[in-house]
NUMI-351082 format. One line per field, with one value per atom (N, C-alpha, C, CB): residue number from 0; x, y, z; residue in one letter; atom name. Coordinates in Angstrom, 1 decimal, padded with zeros to 4 digits. Glycine has a CB too. Layout:
# NUMI-351082
seq <- NUM/...
px <- X/...
py <- Y/...
pz <- Z/...
type <- A/...
atom <- CA/...
This chain:
# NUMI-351082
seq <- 0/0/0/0/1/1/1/1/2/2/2/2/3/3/3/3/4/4/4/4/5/5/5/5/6/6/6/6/7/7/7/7/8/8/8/8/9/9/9/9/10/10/10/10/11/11/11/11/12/12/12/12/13/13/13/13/14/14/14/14/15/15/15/15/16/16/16/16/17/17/17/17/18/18/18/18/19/19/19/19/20/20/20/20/21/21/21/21/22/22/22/22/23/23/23/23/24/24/24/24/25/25/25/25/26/26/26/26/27/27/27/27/28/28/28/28/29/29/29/29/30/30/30/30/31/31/31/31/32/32/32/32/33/33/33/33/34/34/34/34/35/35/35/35/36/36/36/36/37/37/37/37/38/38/38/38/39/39/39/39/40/40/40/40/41/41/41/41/42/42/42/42/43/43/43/43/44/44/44/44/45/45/45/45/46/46/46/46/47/47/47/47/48/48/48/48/49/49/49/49/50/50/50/50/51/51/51/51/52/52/52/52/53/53/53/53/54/54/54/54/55/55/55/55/56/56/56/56/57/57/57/57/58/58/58/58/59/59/59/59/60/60/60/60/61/61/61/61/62/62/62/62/63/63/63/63/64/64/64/64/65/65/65/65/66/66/66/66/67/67/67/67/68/68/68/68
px <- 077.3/078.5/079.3/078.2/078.7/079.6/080.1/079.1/079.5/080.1/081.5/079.3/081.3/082.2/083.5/081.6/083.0/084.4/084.9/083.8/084.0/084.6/085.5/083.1/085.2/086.2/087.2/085.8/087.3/088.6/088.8/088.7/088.7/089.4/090.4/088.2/089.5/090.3/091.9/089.0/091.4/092.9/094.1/092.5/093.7/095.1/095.7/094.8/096.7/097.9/099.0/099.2/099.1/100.4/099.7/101.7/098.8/098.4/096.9/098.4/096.0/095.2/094.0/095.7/092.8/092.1/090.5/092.0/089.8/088.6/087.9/089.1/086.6/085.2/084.3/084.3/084.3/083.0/082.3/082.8/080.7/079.2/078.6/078.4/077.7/077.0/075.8/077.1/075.0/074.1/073.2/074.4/071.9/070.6/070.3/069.1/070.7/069.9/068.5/069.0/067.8/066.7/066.0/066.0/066.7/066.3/065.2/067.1/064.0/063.3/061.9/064.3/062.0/061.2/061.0/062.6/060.0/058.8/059.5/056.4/059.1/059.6/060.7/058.9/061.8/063.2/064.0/063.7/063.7/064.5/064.3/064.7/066.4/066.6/066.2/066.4/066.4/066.0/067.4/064.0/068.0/069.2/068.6/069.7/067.8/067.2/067.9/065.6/067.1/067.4/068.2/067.3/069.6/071.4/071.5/072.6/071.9/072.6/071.2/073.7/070.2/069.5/067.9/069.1/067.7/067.1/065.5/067.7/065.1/063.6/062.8/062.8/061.9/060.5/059.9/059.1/059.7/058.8/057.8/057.8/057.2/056.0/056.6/054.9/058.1/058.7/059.7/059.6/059.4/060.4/059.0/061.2/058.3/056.7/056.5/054.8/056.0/055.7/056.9/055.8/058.5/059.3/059.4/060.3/059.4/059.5/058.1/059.2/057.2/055.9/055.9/055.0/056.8/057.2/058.3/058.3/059.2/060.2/059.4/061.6/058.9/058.4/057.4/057.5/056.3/056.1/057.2/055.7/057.9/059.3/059.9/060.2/059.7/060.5/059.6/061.1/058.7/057.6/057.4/055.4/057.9/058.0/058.8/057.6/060.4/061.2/061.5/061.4/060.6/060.5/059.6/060.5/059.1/058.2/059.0/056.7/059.7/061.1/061.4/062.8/061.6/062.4/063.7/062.3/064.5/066.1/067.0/066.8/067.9/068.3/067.7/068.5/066.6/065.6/066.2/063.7
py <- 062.0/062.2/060.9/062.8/059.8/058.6/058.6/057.2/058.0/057.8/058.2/058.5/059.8/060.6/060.2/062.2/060.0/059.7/058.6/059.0/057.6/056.0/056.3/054.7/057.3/057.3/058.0/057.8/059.2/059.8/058.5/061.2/057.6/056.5/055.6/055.3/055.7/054.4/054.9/053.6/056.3/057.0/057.3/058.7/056.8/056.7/055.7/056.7/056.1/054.6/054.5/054.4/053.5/053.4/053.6/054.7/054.1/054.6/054.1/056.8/053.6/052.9/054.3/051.9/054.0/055.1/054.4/055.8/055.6/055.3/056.8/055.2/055.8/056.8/056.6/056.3/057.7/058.0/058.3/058.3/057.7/058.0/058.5/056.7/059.9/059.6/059.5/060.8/058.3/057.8/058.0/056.7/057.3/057.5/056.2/058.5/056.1/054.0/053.7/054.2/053.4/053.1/053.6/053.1/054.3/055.2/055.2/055.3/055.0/055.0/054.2/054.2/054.1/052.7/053.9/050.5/054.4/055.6/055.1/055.1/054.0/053.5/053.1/052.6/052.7/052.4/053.5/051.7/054.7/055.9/056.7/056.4/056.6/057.1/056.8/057.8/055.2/054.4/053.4/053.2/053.7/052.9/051.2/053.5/051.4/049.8/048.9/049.7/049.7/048.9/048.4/049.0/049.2/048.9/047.6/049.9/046.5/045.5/044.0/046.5/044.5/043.1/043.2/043.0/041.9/041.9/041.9/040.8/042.7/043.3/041.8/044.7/041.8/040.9/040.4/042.2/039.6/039.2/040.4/038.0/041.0/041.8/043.1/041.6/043.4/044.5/044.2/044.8/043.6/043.2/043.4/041.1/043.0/043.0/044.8/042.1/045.2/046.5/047.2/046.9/046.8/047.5/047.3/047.3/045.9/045.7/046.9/043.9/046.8/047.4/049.2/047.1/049.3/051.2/051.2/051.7/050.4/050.7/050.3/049.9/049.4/049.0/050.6/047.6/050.7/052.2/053.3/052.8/053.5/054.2/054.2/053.7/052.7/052.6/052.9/050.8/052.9/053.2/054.9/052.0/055.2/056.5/057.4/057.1/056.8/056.7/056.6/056.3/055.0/055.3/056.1/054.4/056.7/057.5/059.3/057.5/059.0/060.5/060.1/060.6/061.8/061.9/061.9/062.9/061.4/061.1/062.2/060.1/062.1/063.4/064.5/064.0/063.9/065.0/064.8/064.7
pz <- -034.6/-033.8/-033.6/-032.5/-033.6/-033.4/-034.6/-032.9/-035.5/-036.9/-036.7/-038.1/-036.6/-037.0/-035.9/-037.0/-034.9/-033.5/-034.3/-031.4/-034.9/-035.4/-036.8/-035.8/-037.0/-038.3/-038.1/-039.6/-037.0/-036.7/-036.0/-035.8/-035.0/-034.2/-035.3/-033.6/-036.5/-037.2/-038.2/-038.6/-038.0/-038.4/-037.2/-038.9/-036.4/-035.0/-035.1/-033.3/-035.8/-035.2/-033.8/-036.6/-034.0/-032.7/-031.5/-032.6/-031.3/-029.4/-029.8/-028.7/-028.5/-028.2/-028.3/-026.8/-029.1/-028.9/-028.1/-030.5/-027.8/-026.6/-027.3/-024.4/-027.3/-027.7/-026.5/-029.1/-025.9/-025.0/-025.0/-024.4/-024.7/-025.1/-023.9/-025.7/-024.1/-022.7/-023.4/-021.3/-022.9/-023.3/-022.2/-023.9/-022.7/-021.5/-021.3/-021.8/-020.2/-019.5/-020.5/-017.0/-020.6/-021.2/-022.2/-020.6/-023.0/-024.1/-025.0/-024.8/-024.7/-026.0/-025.4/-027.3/-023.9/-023.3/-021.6/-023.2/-021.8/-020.7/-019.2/-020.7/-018.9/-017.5/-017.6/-016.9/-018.2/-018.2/-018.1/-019.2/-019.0/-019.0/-018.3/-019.8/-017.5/-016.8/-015.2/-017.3/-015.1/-013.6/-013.8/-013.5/-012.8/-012.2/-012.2/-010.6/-011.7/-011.5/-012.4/-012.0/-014.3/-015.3/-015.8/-015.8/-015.0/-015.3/-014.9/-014.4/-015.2/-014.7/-014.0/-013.4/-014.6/-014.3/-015.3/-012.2/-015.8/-016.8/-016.3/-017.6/-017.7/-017.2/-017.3/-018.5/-016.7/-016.3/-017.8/-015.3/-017.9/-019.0/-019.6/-018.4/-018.5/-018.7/-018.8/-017.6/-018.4/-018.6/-020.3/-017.2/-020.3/-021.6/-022.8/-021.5/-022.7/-023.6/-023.8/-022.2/-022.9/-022.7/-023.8/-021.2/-023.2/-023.5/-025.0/-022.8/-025.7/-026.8/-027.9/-026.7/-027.5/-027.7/-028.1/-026.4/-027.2/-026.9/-028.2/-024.8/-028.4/-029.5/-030.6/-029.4/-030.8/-031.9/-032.6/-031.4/-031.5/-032.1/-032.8/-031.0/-031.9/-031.9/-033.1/-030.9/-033.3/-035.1/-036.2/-035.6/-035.6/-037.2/-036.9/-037.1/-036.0/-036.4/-036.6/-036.0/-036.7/-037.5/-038.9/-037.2/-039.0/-040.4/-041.6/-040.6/-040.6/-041.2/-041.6/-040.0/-040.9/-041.2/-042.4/-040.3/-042.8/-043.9/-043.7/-044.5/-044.9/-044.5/-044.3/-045.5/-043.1/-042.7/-041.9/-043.7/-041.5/-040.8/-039.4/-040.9
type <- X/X/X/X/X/X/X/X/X/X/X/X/X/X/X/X/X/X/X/X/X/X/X/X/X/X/X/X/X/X/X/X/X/X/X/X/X/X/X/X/X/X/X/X/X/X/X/X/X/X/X/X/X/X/X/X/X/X/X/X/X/X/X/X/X/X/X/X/X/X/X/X/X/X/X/X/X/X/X/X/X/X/X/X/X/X/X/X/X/X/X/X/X/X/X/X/X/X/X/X/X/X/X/X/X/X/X/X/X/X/X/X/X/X/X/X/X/X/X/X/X/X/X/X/X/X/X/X/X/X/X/X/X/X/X/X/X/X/X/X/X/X/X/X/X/X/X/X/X/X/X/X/X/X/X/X/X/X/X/X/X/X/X/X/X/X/X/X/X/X/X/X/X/X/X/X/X/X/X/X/X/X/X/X/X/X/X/X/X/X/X/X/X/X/X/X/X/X/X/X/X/X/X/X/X/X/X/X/X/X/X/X/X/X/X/X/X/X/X/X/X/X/X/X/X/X/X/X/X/X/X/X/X/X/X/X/X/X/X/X/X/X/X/X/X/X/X/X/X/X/X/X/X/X/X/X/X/X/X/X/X/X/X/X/X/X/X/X/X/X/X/X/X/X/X/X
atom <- N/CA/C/CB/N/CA/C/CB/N/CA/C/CB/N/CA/C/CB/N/CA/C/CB/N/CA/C/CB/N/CA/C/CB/N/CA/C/CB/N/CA/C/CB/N/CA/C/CB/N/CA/C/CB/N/CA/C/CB/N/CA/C/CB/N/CA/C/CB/N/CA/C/CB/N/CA/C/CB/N/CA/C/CB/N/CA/C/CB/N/CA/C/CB/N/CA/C/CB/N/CA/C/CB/N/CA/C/CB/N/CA/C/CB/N/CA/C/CB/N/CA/C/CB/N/CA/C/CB/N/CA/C/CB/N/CA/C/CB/N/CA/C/CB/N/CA/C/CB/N/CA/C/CB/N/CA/C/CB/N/CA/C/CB/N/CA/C/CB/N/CA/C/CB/N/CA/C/CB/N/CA/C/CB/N/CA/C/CB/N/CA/C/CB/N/CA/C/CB/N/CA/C/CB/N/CA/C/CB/N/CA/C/CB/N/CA/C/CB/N/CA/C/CB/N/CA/C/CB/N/CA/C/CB/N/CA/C/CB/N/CA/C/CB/N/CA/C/CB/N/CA/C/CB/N/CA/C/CB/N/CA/C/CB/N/CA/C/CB/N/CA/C/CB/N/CA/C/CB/N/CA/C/CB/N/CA/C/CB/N/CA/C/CB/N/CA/C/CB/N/CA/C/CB/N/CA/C/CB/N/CA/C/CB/N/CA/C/CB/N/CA/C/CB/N/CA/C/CB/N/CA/C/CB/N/CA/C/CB/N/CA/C/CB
């Protein structure tokens, strides 16, 4: 869906365009998503470890998709 907003954006001339996302605070990381906390101040060493650890999984099972799936 973005892609697609970013390519209709780049076809507007003359008037100023805006893409809005509603996204999820911590997406992808058990204890970040979806805690206000995490908005606006940087996680802990030991929250940053953990968190790094959770995506890292996350991407290897990703790449383990088939493309387009």
């Amino acid at each position: 869906e973005l892609l697609e907003a970013f390519e209709e954006a780049k076809s507007v001339k003359q008037k100023p365009t805006v893409i809005i996302a509603h996204t999820v605070k911590g997406k992808g990381v058990s204890f970040m998503e979806h805690v206000v906390d995490f908005h606006g101040r940087a996680p802990t060493e030991k929250e940053k470890e953990g968190a790094l650890k959770e995506l890292e999984e996350l991407d290897k099972i990703i790449e383990k998709r088939e493309p387009d799936e």
